[in-house]
C-alpha positions as a printed NumPy array, in Angstrom:
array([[  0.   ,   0.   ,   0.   ],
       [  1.254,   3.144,  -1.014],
       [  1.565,   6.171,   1.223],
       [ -0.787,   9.189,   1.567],
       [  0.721,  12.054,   0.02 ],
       [ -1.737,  14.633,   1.5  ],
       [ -4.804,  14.64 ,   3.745],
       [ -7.736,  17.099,   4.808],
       [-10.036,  16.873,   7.236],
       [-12.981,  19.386,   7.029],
       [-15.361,  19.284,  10.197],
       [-19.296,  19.622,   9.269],
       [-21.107,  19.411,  12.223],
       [-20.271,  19.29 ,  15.855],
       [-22.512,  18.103,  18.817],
       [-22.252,  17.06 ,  21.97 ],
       [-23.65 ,  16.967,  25.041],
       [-22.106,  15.961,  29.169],
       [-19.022,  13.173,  28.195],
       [-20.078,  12.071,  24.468],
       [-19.873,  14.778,  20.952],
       [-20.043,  13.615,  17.813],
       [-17.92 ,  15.125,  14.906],
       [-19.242,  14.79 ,  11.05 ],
       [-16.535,  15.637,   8.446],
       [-15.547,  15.483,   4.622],
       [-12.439,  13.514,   4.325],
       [-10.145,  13.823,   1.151],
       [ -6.189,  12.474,   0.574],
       [ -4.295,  11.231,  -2.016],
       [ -2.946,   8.125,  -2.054],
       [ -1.395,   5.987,  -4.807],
       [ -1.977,   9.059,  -7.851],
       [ -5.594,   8.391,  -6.535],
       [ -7.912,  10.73 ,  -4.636],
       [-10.18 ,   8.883,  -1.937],
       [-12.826,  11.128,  -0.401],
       [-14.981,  10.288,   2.398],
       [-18.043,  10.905,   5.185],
       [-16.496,  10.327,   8.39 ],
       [-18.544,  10.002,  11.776],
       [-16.451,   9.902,  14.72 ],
       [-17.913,   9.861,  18.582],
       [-16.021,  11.357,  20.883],
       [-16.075,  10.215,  24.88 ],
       [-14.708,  12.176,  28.102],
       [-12.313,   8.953,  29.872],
       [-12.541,   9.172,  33.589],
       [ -8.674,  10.688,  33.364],
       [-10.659,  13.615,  31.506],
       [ -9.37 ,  13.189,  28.196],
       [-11.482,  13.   ,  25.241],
       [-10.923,   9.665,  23.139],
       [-12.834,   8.338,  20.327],
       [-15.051,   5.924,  21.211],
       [-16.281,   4.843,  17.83 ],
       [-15.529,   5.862,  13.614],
       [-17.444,   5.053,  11.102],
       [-15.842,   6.223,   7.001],
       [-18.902,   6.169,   4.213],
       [-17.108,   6.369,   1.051],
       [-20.488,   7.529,  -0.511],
       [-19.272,  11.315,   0.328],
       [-20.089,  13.798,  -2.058],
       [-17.924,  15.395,  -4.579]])
């Protein structure tokens, strides 16, 4: 597998509420003179140290252009 060359997150939507948020982004890199772009869901959780981890991640290559 070929490295990624560049990478670019670009945060839709934030929520969250107490201990869990939830992030939707567009994500877009280049990989392999290929570009890959994807929906990405991660959920966020507050650890009882305090620091926010992700709990889950979900990548829907059905992103739009």
């Amino acid at each position: 597998m070929s490295p990624i060359s560049t990478l670019r997150i670009e945060p839709k939507s934030t929520d969250g509420s107490g201990d869990v948020a939830t992030v939707v982004a567009d994500v877009v890199w280049e990989q392999g003179g290929g570009t890959i772009r994807v929906r990405s869901l991660l959920v966020w959780r507050r650890a009882a140290d305090g620091r926010w981890r992700v709990a889950r991640e979900m990548l829907n290559t059905g992103a739009p252009e």
